[in-house]
Structure formats: C-alpha cells, structure tokens
N, C-alpha and C positions, 0 to 999 in steps of 0.2 A: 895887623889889620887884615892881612888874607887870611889867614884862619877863621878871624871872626867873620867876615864878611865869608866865607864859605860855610861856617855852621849856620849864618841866618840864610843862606840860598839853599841847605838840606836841608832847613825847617820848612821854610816856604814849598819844596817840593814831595818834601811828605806828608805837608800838612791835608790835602783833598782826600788821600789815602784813611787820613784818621778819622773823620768829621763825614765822608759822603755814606758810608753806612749807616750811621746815627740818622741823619739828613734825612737820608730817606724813608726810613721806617716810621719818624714820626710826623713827616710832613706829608705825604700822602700828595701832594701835588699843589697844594693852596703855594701859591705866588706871596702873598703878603707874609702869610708865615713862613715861607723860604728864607725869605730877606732879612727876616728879624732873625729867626734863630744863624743863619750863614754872619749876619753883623756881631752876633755874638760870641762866636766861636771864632770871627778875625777879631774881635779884644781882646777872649783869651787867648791867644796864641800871641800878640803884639806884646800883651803882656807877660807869658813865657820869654818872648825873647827882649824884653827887657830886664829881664834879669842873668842874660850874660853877661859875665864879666871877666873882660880882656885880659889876657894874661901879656904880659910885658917881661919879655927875658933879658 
C-alpha cells in the first residue's frame, strides 16, 4: 500500500507541471474555460491512476 499510495502522491504532484503549460496557451485567461478544460484534465489523470495496479509480494 505505500508504494501505491506514494506513486498516486508523485502523480498528483507532477501532474500541474504537465497540464499548466497546455492551460495556458489555450485559455488565454477566460475563467469558465479554465475550469472546463482543468476538470478535464483531473479525469484524465484520475483516470491514469486508475489504472494502477498494486503489486502484492
């Protein structure tokens, strides 16, 4: 369980890293399109880490 729970908290903290460049080039500052496109890019990544699976030794 640490393991996993440490690979889904180095997702989580490299995820702003991957997504705030994107972010910004195409939202230009609109508030409503922030939000849509940022909710979309936390389901896919919720959805990345829903596809780890735990290794059990």
């Amino acid at each position: 369980m640490f393991k996993l729970a440490r690979a889904e908290r180095d997702a989580w903290l490299n995820w702003p890293a991957r997504v705030s460049a994107q972010l910004a080039a195409k939202l230009a500052g609109d508030a409503h399109a922030t939000h849509v496109a940022l909710e979309a890019a936390v389901r896919e990544h919720l959805q990345e880490l829903g596809e780890l699976r735990p290794r059990v030794d």
